[in-house]
N, CA, C and O atoms as a GROMACS GRO file, in nm:
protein
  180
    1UNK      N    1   0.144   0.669  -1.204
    1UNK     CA    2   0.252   0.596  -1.272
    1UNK      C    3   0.192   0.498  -1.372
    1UNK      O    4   0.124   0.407  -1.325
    2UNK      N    5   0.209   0.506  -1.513
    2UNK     CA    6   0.160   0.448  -1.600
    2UNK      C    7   0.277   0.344  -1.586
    2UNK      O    8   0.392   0.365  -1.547
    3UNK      N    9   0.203   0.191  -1.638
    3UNK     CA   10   0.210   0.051  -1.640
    3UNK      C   11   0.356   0.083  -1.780
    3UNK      O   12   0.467   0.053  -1.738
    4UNK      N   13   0.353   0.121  -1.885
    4UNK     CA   14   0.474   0.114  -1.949
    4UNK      C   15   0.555   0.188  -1.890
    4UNK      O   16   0.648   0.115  -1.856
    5UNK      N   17   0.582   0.324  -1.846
    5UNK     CA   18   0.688   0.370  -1.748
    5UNK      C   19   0.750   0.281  -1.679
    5UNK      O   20   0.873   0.279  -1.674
    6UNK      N   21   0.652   0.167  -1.598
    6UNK     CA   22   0.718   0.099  -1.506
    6UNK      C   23   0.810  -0.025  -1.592
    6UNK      O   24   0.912  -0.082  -1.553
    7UNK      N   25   0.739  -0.043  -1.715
    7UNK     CA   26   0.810  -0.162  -1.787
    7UNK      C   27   0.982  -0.089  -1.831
    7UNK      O   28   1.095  -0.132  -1.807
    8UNK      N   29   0.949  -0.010  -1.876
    8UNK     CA   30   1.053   0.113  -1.908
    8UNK      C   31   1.185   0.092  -1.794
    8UNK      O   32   1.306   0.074  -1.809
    9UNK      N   33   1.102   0.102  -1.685
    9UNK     CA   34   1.199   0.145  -1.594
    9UNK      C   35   1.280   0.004  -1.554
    9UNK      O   36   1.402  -0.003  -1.539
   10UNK      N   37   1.213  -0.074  -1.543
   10UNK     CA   38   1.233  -0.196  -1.538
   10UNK      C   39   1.340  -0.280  -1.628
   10UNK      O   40   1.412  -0.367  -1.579
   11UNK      N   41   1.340  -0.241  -1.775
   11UNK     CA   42   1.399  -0.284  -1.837
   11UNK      C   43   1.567  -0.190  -1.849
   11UNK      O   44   1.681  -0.237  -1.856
   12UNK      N   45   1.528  -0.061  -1.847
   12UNK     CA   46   1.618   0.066  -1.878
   12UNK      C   47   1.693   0.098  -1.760
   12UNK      O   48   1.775   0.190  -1.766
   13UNK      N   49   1.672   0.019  -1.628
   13UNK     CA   50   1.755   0.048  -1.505
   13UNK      C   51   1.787  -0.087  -1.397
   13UNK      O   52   1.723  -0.187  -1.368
   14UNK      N   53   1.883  -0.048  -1.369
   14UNK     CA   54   1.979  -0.180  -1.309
   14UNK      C   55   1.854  -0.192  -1.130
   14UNK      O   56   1.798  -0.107  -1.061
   15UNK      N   57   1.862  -0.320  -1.125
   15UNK     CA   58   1.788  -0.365  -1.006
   15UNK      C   59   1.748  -0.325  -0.877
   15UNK      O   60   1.647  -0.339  -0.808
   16UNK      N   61   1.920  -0.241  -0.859
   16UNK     CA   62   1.915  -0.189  -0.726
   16UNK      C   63   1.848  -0.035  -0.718
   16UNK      O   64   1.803   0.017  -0.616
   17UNK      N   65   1.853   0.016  -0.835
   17UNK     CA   66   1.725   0.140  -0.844
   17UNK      C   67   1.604   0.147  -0.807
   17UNK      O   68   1.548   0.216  -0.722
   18UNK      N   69   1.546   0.024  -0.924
   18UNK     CA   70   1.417  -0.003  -0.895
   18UNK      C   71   1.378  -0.058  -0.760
   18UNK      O   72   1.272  -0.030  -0.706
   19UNK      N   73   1.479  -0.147  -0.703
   19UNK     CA   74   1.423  -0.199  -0.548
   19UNK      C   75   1.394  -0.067  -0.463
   19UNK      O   76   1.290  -0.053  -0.399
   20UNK      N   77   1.506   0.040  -0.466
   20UNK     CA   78   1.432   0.141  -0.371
   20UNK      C   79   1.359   0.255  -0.441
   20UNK      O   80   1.329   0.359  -0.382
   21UNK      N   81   1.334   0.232  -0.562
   21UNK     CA   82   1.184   0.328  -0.607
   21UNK      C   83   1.078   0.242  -0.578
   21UNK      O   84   0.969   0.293  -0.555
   22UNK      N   85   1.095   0.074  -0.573
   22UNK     CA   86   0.940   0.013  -0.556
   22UNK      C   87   0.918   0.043  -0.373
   22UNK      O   88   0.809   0.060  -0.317
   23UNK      N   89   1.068   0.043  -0.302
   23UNK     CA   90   1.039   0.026  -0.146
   23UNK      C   91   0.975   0.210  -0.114
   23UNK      O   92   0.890   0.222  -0.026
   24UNK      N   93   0.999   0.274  -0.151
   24UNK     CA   94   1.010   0.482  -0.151
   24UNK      C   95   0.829   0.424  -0.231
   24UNK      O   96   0.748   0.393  -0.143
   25UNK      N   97   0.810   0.420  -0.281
   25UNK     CA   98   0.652   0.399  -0.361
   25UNK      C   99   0.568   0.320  -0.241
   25UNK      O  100   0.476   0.376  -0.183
   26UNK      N  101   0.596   0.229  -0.219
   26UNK     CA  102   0.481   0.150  -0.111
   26UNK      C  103   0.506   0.179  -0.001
   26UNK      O  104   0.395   0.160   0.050
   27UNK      N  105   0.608   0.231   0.128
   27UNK     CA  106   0.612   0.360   0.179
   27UNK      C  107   0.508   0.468   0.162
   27UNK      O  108   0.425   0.478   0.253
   28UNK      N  109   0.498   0.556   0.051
   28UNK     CA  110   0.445   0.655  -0.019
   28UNK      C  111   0.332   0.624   0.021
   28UNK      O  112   0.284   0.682   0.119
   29UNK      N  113   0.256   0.518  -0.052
   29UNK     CA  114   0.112   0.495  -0.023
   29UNK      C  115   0.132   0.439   0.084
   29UNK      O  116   0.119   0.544   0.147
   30UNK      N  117   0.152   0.373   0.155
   30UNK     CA  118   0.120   0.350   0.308
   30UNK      C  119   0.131   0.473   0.377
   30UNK      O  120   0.019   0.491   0.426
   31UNK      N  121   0.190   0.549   0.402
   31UNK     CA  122   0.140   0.674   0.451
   31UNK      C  123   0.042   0.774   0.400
   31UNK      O  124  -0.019   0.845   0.480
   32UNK      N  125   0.026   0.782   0.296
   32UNK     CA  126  -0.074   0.826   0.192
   32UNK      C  127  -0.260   0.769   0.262
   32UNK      O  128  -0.362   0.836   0.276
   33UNK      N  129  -0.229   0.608   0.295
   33UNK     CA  130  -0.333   0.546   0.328
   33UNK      C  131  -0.355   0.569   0.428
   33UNK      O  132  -0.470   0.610   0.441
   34UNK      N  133  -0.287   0.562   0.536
   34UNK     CA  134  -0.293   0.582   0.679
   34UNK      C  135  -0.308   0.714   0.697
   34UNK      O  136  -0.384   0.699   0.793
   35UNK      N  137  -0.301   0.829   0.686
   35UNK     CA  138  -0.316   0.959   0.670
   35UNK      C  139  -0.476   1.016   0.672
   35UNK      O  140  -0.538   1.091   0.748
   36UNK      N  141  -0.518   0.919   0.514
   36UNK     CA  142  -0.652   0.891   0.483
   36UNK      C  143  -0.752   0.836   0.588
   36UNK      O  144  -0.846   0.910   0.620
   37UNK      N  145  -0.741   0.731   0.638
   37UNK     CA  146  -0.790   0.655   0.702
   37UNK      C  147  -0.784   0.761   0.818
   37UNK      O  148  -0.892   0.810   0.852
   38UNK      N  149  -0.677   0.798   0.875
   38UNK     CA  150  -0.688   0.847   1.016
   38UNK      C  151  -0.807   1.024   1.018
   38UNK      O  152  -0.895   1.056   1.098
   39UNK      N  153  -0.768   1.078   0.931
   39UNK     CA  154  -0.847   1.161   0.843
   39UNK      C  155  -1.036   1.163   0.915
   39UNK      O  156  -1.102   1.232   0.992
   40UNK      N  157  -1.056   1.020   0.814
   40UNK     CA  158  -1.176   0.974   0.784
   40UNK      C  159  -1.201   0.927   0.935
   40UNK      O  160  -1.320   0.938   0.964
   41UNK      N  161  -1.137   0.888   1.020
   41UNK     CA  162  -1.216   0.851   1.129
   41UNK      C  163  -1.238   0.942   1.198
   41UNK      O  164  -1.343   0.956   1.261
   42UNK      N  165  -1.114   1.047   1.199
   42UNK     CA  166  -1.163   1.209   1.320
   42UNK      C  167  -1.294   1.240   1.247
   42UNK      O  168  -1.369   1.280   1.336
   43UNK      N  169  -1.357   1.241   1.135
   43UNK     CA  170  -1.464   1.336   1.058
   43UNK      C  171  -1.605   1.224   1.112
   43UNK      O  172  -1.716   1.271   1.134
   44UNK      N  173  -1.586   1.127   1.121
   44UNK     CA  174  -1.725   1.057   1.199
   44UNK      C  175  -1.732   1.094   1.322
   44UNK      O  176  -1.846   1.100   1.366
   45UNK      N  177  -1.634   1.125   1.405
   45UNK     CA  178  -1.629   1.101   1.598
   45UNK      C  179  -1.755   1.228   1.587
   45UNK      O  180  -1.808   1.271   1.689
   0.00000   0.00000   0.00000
Protein backbone atom coordinates (compact mmCIF):
# COMPACT_ATOMS: atom_id res chain seq x y z
CA UNK A 1 0.00 0.00 0.00
CA UNK A 2 1.63 3.09 -1.26
CA UNK A 3 1.73 6.23 1.25
CA UNK A 4 -0.42 8.46 -1.46
CA UNK A 5 -3.18 5.74 -1.89
CA UNK A 6 -3.52 6.05 1.74
CA UNK A 7 -3.61 9.98 1.56
CA UNK A 8 -6.15 9.40 -1.30
CA UNK A 9 -8.14 7.33 0.67
CA UNK A 10 -8.11 9.40 3.45
CA UNK A 11 -9.12 12.41 1.91
CA UNK A 12 -11.66 10.71 -0.90
CA UNK A 13 -13.59 8.56 1.84
CA UNK A 14 -15.81 9.28 4.78
CA UNK A 15 -14.19 8.09 8.28
CA UNK A 16 -16.12 5.22 9.00
CA UNK A 17 -14.50 3.33 5.89
CA UNK A 18 -11.22 4.03 6.61
CA UNK A 19 -11.59 3.04 10.45
CA UNK A 20 -12.43 -0.53 9.31
CA UNK A 21 -9.85 -0.74 6.38
CA UNK A 22 -7.14 0.59 9.02
CA UNK A 23 -8.81 -2.10 11.81
CA UNK A 24 -9.10 -5.31 8.57
CA UNK A 25 -5.15 -4.03 7.76
CA UNK A 26 -3.56 -4.37 11.32
CA UNK A 27 -5.60 -7.55 11.87
CA UNK A 28 -4.03 -8.60 8.43
CA UNK A 29 -0.55 -8.15 9.61
CA UNK A 30 -0.99 -9.39 12.98
CA UNK A 31 -1.85 -12.59 11.71
CA UNK A 32 0.47 -12.32 8.85
CA UNK A 33 3.15 -11.84 11.85
CA UNK A 34 2.13 -14.42 14.08
CA UNK A 35 1.87 -17.03 11.36
CA UNK A 36 5.56 -15.98 10.60
CA UNK A 37 6.85 -16.12 13.85
CA UNK A 38 5.08 -19.40 14.70
CA UNK A 39 6.51 -20.74 11.30
CA UNK A 40 10.07 -19.71 12.28
CA UNK A 41 10.06 -21.31 15.60
CA UNK A 42 8.75 -25.01 14.42
CA UNK A 43 11.96 -24.72 11.74
CA UNK A 44 14.65 -24.29 14.78
CA UNK A 45 12.99 -27.13 17.27
Amino acid sequence: MHLATVVALIIGSDKKKLAIYMTISVIGWTVILTITTITGIMQLK
